[in-house]
DODRENLO-961507 format. One record per residue: x, y, z of N, C-alpha, C, O in turn; residue number from 1. Coordinates in pm, whole numbers, plus 50000, padded with zeros to 5 digits. Each point is the difference from the previous one (the first is absolute). Layout:
> neast/nnorth/nup/caeast/canorth/caup/ceast/cnorth/cup/oeast/onorth/oup/num
> X/Y/Z/X/Y/Z/X/Y/Z/X/Y/Z/NUM
...
***
This chain:
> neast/nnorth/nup/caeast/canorth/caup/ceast/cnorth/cup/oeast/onorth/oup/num
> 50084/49880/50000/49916/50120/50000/50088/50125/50000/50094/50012/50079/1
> 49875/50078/49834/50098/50141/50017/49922/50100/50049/49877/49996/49992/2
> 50199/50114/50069/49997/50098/50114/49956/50095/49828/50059/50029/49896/3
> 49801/49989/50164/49949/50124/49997/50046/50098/49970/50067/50040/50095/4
> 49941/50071/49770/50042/50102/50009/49949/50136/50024/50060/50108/50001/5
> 49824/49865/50016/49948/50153/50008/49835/49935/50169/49943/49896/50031/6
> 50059/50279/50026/49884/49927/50085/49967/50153/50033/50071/50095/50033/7
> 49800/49892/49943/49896/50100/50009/50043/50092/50153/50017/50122/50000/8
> 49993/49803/50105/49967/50097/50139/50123/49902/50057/50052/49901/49949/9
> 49971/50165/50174/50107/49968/50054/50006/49905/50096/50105/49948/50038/10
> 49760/50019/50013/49939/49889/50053/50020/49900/49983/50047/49913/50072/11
> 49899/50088/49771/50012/49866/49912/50131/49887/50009/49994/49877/49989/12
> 50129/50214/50036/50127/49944/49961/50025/49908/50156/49975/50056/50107/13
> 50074/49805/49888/50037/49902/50069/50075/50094/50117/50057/50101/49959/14
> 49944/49872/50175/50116/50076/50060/50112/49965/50006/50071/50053/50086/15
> 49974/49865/49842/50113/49958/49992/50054/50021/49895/50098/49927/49979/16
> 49876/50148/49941/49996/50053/49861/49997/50201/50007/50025/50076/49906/17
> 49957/49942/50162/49983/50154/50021/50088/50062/49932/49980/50069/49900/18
> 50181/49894/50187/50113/50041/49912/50063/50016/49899/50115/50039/49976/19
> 49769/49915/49946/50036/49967/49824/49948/50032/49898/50027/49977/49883/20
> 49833/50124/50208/49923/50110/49930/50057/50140/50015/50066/50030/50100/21
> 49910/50060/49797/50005/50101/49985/49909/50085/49953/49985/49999/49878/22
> 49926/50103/50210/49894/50044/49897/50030/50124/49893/50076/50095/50018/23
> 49839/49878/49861/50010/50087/49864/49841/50030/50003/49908/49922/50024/24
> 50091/50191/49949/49861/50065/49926/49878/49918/50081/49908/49930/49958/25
> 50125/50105/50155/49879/49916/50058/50021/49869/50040/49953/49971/50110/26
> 50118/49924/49815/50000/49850/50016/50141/50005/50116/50075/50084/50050/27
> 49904/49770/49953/50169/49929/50060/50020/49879/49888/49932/49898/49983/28
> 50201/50158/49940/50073/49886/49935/50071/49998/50029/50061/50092/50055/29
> 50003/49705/49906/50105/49947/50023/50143/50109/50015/50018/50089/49916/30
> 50055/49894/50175/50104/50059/49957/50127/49901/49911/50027/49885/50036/31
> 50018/50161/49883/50053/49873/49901/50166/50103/49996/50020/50117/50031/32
> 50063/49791/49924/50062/50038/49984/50118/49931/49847/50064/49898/50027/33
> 49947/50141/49880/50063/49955/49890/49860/49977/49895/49999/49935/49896/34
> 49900/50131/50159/49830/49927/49921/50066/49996/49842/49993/49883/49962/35
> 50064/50197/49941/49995/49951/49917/50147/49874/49926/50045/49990/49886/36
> 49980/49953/50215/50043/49909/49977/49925/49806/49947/50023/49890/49950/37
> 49863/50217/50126/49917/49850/50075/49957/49961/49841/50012/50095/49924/38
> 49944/49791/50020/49972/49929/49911/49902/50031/49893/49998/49994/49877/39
> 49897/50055/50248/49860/50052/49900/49998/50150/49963/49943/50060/49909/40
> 50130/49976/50180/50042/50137/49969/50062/50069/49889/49954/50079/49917/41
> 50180/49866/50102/50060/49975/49855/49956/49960/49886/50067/50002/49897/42
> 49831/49962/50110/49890/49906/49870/49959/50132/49950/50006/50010/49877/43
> 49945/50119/50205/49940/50059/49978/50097/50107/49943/49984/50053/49890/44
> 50086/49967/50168/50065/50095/49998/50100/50010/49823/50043/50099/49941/45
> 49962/49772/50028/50059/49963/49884/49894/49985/49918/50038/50007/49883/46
> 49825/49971/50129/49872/50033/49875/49994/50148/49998/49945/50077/49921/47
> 50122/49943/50177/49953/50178/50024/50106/50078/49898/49985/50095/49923/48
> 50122/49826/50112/50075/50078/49915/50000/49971/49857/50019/50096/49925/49
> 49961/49769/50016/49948/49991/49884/49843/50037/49946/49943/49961/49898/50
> 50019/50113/50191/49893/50067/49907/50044/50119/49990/49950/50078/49918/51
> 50158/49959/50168/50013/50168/50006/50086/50007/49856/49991/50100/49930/52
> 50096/49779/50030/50128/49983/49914/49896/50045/49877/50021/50103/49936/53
> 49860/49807/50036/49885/49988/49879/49948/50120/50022/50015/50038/49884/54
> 49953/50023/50151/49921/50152/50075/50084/50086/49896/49961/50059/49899/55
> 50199/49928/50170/50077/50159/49914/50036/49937/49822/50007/50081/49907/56
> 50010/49775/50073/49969/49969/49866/49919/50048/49894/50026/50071/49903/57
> 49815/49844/50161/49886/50084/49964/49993/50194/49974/49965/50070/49905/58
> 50085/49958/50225/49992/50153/49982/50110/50108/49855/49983/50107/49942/59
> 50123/49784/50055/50101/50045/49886/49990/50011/49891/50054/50077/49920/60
> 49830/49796/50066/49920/49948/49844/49904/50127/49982/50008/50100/49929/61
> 49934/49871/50130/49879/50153/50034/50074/50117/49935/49970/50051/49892/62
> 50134/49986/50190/50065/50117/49939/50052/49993/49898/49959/50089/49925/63
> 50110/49850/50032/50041/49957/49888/49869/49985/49882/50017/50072/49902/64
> 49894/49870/50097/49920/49986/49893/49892/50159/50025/49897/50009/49933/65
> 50148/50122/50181/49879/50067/49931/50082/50131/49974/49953/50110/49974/66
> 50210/49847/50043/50071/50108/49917/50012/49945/49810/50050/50079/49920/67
> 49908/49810/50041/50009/49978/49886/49884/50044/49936/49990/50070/49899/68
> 49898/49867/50194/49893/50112/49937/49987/50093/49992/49944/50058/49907/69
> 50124/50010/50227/49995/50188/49944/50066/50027/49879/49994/50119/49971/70
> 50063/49815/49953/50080/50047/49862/49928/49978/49921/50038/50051/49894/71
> 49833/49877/50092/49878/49979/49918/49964/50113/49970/50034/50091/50076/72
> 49880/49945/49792/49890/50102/49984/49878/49929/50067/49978/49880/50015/73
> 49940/50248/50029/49868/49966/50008/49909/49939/49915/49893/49947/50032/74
> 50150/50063/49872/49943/49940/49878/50078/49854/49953/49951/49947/49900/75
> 50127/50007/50141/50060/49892/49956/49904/49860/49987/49928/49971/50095/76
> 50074/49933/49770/49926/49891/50009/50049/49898/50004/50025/49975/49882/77
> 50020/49915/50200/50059/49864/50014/49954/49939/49885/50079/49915/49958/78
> 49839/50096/49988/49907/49914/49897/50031/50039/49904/49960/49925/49911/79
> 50104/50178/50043/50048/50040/49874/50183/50015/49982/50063/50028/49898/80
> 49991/49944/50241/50126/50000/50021/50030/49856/49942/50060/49978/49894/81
> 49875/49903/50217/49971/49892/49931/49994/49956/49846/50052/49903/49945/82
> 49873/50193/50005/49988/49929/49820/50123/50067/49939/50052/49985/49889/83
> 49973/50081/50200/50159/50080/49887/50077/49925/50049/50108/50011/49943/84
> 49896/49880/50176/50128/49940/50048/50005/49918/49888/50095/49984/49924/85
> 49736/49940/50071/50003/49904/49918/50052/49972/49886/50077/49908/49972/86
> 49860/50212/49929/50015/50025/49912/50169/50041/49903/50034/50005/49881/87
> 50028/50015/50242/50143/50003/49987/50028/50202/49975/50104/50065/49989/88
> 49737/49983/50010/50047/50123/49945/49994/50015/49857/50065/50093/49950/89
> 49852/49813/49959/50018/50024/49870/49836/49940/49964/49937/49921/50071/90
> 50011/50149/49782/49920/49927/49977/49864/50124/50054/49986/50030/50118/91
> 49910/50038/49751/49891/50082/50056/49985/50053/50124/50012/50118/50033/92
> 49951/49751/50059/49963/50028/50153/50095/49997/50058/49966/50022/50117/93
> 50198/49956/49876/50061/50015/50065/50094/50143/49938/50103/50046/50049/94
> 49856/49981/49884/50023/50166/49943/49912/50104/50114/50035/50086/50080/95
> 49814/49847/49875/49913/50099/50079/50000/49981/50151/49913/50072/50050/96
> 50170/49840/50064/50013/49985/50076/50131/50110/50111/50007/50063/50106/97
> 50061/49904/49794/50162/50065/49989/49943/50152/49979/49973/50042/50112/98
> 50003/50038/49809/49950/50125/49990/49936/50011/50128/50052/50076/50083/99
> 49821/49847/49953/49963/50046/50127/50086/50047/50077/50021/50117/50033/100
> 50051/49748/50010/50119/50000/50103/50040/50136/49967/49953/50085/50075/101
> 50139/49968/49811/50040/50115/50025/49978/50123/50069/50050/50081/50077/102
> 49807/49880/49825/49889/50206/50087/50019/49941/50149/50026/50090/50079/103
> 49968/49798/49973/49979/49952/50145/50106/50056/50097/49993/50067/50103/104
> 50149/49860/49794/50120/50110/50106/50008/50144/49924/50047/50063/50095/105
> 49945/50003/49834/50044/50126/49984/49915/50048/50120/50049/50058/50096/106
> 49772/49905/49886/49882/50095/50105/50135/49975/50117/50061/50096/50048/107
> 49966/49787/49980/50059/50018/50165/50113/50046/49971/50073/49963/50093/108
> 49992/50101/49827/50121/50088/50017/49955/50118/50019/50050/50062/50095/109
> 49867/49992/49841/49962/50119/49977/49922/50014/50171/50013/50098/50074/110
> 49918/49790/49953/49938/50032/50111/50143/50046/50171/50014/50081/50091/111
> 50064/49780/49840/50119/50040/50101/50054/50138/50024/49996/50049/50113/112
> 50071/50039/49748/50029/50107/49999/49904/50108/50044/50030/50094/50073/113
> 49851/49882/49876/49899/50110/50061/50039/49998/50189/50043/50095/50066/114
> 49924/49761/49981/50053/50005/50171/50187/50050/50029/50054/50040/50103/115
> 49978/49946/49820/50127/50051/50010/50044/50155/49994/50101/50055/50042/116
> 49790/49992/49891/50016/50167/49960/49922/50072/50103/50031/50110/50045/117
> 49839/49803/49997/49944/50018/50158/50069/50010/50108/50032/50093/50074/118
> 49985/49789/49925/50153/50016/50137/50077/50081/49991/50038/50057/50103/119
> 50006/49973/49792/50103/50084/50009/49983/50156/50030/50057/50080/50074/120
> 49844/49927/49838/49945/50193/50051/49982/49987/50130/50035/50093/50073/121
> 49914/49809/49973/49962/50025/50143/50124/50043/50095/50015/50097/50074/122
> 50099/49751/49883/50117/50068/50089/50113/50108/49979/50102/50039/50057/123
> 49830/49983/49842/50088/50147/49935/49927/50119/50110/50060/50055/50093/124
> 49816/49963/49872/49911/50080/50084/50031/50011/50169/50000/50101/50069/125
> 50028/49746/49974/50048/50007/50110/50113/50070/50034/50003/50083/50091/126
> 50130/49875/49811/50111/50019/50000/50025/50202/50016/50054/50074/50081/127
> 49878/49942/49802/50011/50162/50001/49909/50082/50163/50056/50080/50073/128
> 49826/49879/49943/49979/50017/50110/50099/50025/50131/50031/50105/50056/129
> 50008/49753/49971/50125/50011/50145/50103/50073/49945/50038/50071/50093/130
> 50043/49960/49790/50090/50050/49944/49923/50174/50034/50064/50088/50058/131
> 49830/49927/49906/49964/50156/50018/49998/50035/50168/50056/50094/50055/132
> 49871/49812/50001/50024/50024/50172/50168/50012/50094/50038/50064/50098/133
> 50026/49835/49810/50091/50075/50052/50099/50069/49932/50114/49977/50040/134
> 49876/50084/49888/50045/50137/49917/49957/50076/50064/50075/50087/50045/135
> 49798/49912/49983/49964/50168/50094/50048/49963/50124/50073/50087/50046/136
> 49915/49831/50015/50061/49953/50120/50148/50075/50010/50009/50070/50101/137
> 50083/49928/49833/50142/49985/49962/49971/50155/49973/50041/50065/50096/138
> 49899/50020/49799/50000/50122/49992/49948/50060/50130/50041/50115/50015/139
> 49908/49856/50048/49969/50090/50100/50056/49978/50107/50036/50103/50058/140
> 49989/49790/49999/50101/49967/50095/50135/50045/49979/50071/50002/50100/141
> 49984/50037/49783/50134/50037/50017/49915/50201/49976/50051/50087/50069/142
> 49895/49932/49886/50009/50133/49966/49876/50065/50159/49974/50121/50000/143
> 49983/49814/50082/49973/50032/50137/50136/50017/50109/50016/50106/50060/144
> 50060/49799/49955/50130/50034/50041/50110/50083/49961/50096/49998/50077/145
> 49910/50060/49842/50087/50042/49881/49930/50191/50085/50057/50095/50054/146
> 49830/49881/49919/49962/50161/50011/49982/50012/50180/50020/50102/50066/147
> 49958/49825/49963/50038/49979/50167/50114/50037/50038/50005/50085/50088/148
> 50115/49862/49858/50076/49996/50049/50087/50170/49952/50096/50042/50064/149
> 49858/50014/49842/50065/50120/49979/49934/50073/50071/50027/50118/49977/150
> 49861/49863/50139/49917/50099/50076/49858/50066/49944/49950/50106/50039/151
> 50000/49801/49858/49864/50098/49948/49886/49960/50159/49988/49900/50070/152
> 49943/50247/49930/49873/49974/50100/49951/49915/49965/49988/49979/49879/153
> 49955/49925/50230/49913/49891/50026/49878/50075/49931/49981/49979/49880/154
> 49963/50078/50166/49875/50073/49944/50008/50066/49864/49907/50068/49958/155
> 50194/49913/49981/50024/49989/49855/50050/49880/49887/49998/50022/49879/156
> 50041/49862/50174/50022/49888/49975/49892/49938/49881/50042/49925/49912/157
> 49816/50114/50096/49947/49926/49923/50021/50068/49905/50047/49932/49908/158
> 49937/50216/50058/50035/50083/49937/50118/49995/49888/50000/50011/49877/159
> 50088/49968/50208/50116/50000/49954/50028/49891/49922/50080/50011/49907/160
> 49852/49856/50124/50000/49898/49950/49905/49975/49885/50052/49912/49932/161
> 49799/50137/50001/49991/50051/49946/50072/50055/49877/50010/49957/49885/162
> 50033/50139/50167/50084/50065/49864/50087/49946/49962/50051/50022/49891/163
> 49999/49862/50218/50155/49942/49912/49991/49877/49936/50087/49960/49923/164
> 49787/49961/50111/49985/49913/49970/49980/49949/49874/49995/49877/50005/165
> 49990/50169/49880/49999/49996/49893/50149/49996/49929/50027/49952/49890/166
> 50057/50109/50197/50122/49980/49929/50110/49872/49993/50100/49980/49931/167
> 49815/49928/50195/50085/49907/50057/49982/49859/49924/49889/49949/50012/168
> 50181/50002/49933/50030/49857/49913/50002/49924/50060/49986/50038/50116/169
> 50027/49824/49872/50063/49886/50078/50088/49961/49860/49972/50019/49881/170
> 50134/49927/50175/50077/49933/49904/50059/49854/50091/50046/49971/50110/171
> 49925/49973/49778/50024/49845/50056/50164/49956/49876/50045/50041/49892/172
> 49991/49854/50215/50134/49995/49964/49987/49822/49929/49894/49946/49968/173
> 50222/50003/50024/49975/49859/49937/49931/49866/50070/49942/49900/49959/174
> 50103/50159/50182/49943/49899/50099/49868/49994/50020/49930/49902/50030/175
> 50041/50206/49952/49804/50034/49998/50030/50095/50152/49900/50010/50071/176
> 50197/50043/49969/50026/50097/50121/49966/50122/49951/50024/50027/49883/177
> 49892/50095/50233/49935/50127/49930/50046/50111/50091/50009/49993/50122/178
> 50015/50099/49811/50010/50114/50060/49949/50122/49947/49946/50007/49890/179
> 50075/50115/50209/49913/50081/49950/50088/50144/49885/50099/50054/50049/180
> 49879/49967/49885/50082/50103/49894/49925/50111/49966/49878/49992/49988/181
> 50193/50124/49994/49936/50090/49886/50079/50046/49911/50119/50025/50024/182
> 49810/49998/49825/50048/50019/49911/50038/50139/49990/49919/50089/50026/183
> 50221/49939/49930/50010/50184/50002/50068/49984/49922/50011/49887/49951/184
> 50084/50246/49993/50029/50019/49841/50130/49945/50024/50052/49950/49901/185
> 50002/50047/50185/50141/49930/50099/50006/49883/49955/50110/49949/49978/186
> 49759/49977/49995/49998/49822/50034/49899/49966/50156/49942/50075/50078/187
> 50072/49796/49918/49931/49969/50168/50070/49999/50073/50110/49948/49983/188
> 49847/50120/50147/50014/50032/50091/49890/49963/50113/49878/50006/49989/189
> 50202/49952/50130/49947/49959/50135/49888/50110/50028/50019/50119/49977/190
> 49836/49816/50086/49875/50065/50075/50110/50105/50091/49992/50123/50002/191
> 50120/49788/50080/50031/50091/50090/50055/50122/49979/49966/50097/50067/192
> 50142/49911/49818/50059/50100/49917/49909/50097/49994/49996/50106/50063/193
> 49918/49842/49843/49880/50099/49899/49944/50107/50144/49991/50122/49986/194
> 49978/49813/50141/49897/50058/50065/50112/50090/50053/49965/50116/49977/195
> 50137/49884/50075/50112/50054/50044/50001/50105/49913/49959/50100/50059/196
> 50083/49936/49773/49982/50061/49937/49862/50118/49986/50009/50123/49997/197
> 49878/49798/49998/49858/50032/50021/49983/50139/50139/49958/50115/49987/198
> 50096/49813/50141/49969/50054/50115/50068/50115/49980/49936/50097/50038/199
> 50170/49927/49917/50111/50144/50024/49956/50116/49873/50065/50103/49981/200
> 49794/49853/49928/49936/50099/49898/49855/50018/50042/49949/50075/50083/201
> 49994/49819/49820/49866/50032/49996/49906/49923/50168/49897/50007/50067/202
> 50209/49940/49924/49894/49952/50146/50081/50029/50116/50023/49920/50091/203
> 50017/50189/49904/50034/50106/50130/49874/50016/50094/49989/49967/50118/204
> 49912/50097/49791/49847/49964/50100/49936/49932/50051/49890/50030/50048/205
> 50170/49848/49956/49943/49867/50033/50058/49991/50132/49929/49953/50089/206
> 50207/50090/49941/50034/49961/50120/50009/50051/50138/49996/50121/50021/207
> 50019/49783/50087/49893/50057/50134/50145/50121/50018/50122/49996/49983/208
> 49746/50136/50074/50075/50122/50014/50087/49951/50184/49949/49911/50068/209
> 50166/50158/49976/50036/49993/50112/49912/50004/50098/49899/50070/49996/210
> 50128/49869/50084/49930/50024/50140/50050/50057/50117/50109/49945/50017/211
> 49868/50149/50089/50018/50080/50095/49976/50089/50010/49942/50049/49903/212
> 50087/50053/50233/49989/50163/49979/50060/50058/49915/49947/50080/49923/213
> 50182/49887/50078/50110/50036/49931/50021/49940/49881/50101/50036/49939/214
> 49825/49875/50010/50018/49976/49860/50004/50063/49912/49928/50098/50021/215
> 50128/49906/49857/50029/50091/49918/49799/49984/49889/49975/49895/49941/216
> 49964/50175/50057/49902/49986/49898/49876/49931/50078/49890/49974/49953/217
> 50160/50001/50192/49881/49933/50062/49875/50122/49996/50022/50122/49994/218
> 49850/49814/50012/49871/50077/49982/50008/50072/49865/50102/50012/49931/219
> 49770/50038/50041/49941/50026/49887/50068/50147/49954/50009/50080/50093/220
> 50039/49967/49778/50044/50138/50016/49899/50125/49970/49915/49998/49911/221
> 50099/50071/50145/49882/50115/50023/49957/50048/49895/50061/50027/49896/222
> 49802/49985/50139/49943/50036/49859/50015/49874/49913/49986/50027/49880/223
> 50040/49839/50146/50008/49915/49834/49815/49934/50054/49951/50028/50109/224
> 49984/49893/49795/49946/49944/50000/50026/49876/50060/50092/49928/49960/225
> 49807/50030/50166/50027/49856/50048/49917/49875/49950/49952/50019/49888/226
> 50027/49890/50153/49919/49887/50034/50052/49903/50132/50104/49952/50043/227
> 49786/50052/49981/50026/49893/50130/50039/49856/49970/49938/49953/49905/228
> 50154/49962/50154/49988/49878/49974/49926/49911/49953/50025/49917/49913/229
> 49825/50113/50184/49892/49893/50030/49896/50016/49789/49937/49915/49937/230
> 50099/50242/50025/49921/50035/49874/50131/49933/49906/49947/49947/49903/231
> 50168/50041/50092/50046/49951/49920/50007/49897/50013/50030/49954/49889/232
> 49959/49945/50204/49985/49828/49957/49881/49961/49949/49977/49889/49953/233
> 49914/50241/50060/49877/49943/49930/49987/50001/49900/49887/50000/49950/234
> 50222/50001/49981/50041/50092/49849/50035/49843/49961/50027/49906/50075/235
> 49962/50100/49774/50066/49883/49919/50130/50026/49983/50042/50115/49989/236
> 50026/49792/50007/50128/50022/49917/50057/50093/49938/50103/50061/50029/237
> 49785/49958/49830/50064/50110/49954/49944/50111/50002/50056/50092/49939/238
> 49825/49933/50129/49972/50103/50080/50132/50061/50084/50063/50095/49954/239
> 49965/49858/50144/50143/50007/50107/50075/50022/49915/50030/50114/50035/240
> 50060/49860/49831/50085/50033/49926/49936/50161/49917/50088/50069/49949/241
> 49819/49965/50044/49971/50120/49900/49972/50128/50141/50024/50119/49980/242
> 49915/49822/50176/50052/50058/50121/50152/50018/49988/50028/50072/49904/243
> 50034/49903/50135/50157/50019/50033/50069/50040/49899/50100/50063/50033/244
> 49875/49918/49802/50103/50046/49928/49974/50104/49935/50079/50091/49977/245
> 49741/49896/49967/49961/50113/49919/49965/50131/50092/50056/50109/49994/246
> 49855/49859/50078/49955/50052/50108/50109/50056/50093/50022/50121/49998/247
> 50039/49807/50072/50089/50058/50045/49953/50037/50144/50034/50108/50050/248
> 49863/49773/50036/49962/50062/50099/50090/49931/50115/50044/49891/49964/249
> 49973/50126/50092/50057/49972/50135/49930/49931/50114/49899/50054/50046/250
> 50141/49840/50003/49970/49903/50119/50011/50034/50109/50110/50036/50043/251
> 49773/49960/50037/50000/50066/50128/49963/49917/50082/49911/49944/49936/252
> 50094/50005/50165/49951/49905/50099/49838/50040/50085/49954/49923/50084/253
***
């Protein structure tokens, strides 16, 4: 007689047997040790694995026979492939068979290339896309630091950026590495150059006036026309640029 492997409640089990249960999910089973050594086990375990062996067989065939069909036309006829096999390819119906066949693969060439010219705009479309995000990315990130760093007012920054922004290139090198350029009668030249150049002419007005008592130009000069801070950020861009350069009004806190 063999020992029981599984037992509902804990009751059930012999007391002399206690030690040899373990409960799972509710039950007490055998506790075993080497279980798949044991005879019937192994029976199983080796149908198991020969169905799993037939399983990825089966599954290869599968793949295999429905990438051959995808090379089919939709229109393809076994029944007329057939009489041209037969036929050797010669002979009325195996003329008018063979012609079929033809229109059959050109339609699926033509159909291929049509998906091929699809795909492709698409990832072109993509391509130019991320290529435009970070171009402006790259133009403005170098030409925000660039005018920062020569001292233009914060409260003129968009402004300033604005007006320059149109001048700024990206130029990409062989590696597909980008930087930022502008074109001048010189040749290209660095965002940082250009703005350096920029700041000490026309965008003298752009930058934050001194601060203190004693600053040289601090506060508004008498008699000029002001605006307050709070009316010029409500300003567009180039609103704020035709303020400060044409205009000529002055920032007041």
């Amino acid at each position: 007689m063999g020992i029981k492997a599984v037992f509902a409640a804990a009751d059930e089990i012999p007391a002399a047997m206690k030690d040899l249960y373990i409960e799972q999910d509710g039950k007490f089973v055998l506790d075993v040790e080497g279980i798949d050594d044991h005879p019937k086990v192994r029976g199983v375990i080796t149908a198991n694995n020969a169905n799993k062996a037939q399983r990825d067989k089966l599954k290869t065939q599968v793949t295999d026979l429905e990438a051959k069909l995808a090379t089919l036309p939709e229109d393809f006829n076994p029944d007329e492939w057939a009489t041209l096999k037969a036929s050797g390819g010669k002979g009325q119906k195996g003329d008018e068979v063979l012609e079929a066949l033809k229109a059959q693969h050109a339609n699926q060439i033509a159909a291929m290339n049509k998906k091929h010219e699809t795909e492709k705009a698409e990832l072109t479309g993509k391509l130019s896309e991320r290529d435009g995000y970070i171009d402006r990315t790259t133009v403005d990130g170098s030409l925000k630091d660039s005018l920062l760093e020569v001292g233009v007012n914060t409260d003129l920054l968009d402004g300033a950026m604005a007006a320059l922004r149109g001048q700024v290139k990206v130029a990409v090198d062989d590696k597909g590495g980008r930087r930022a350029i502008v074109e001048t009668d010189l040749g290209e030249v660095p965002v940082a150059q250009f703005v350096r150049d920029w700041s000490g002419s026309k965008g003298k007005a752009y930058l934050a006036k001194p601060t203190g008592p004693n600053a040289p130009g601090s506060g508004a000069r008498v008699g000029a026309k002001t605006i307050t801070r709070a009316e010029l950020n409500a300003k567009s861009p180039e609103d704020q640029q035709k303020a400060v350069l044409v205009d000529k009004l002055q920032v007041v806190d």
